[in-house]
LOBAMAR-495321 format. One record per atom (N, C-alpha, C): residue in three letters; x, y, z. Coordinates in steps of 0.001 Angstrom, whole numbers, plus 524288, in hexadecimal, padded with zeros to 5 digits. Atoms other than C-alpha are relative to their C-alpha. Layout:
BEGIN
AlaXYZ ...
//
This chain:
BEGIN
Unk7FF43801507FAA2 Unk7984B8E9CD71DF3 Unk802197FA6880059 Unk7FD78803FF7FE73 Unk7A0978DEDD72339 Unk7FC767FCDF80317 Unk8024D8040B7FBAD Unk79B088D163727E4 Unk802017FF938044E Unk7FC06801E67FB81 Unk79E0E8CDFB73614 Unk7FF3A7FA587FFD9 Unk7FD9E802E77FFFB Unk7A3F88C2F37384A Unk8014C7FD9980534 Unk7FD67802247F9E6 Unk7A6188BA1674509 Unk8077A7FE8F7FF47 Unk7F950800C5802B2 Unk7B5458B9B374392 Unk801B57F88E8029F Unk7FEBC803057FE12 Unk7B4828AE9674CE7 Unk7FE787F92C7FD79 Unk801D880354803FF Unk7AAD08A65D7441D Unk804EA7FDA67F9B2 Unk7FDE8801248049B Unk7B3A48AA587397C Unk804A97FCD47FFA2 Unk7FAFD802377FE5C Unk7C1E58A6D673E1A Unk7FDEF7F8C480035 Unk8000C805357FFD6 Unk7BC388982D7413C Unk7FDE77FE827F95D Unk8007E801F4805CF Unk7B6DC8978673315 Unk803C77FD887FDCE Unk7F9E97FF608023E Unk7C44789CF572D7F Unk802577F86C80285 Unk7FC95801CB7FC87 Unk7CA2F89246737C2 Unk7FEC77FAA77FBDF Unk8012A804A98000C Unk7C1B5886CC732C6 Unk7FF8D7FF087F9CB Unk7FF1F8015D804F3 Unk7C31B88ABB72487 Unk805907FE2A7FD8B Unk7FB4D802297FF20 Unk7D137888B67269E Unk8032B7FB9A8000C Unk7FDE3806E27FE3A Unk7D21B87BC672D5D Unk7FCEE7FDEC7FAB8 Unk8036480571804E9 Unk7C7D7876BC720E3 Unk80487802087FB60 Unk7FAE27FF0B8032A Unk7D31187CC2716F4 Unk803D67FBE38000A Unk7FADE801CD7FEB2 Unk7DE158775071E7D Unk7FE217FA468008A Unk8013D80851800AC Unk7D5F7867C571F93 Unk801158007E7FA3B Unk7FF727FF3F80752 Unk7D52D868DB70FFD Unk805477FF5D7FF0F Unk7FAB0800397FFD5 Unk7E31486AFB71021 Unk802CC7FC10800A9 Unk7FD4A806567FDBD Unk7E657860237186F Unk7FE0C7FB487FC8B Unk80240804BF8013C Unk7DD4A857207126D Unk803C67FF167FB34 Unk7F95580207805D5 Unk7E60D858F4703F8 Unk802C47FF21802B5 Unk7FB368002F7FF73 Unk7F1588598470A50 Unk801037FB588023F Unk7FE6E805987FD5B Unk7F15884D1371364 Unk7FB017FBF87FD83 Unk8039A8048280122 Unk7E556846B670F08 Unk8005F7FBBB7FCE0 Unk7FE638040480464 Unk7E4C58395A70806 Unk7F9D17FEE67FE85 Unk80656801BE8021D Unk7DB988342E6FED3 Unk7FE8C7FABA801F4 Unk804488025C7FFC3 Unk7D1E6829BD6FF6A Unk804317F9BD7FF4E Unk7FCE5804B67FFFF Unk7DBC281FFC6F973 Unk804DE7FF7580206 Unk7FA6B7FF4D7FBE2 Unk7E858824646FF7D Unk7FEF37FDD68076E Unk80131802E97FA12 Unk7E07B81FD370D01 Unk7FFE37F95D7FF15 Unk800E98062D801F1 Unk7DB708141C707DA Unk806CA7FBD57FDEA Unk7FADA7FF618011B Unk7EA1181192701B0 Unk802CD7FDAA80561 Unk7FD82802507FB83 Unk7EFBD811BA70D7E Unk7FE1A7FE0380501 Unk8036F803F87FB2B Unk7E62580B907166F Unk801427F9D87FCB9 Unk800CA804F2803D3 Unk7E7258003A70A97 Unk805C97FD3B80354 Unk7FB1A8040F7FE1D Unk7F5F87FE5570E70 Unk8013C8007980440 Unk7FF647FFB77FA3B Unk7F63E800FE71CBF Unk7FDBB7FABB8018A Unk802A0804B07FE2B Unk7ECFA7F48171C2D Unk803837FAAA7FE9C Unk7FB71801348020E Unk7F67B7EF52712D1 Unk8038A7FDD2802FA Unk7FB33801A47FC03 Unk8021A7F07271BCD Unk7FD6E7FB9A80546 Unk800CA803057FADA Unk7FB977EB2A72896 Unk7FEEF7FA7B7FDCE Unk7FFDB805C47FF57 Unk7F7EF7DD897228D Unk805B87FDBD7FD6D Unk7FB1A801FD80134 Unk805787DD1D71C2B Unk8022C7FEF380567 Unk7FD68801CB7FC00 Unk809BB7DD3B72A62 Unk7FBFD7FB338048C Unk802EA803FB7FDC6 Unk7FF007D42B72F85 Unk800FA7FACC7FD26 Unk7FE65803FA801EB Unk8025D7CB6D723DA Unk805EE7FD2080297 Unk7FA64801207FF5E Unk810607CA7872937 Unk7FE1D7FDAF8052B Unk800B1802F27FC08 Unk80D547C5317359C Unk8004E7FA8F80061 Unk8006C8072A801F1 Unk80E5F7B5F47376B Unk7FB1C7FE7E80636 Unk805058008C7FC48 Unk8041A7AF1773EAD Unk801977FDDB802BF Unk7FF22802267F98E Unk8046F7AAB274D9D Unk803D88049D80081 Unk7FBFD7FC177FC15 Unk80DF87B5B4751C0 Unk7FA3F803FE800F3 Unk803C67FC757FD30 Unk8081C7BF3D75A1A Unk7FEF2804677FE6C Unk7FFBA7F90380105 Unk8033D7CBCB75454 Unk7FC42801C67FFDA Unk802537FBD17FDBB Unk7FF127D6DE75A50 Unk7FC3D802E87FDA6 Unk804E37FEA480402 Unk7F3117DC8975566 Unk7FD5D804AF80354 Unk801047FBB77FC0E Unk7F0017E93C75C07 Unk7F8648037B7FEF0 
//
């Protein structure tokens, strides 16, 4: 004899075993590691005092 089954229970399972597949997916595919953040947080900090260094002092600048 066949179990019954709420089809409606089941379909959102199916649905939500899906979307956790398809994150996994994404996460390889676009994700960065640990030092690839760090990396480029390092020279994003990098760049901005190269352009704060350039500045000369007494002119007016804008600081938002």
């Amino acid at each position: 004899m066949a179990d019954i089954i709420n089809l409606r229970q089941a379909r959102k399972a199916k649905a939500r075993a899906d979307q956790t597949r398809q994150a996994e997916i994404n996460r390889v595919k676009f994700g960065r590691t640990k030092a690839e953040r760090k990396a480029e947080a390092l020279e994003e900090e990098r760049k901005a005092r190269m352009i704060d260094d350039a500045h000369r002092d007494g002119q007016n600048i804008k600081t938002d």
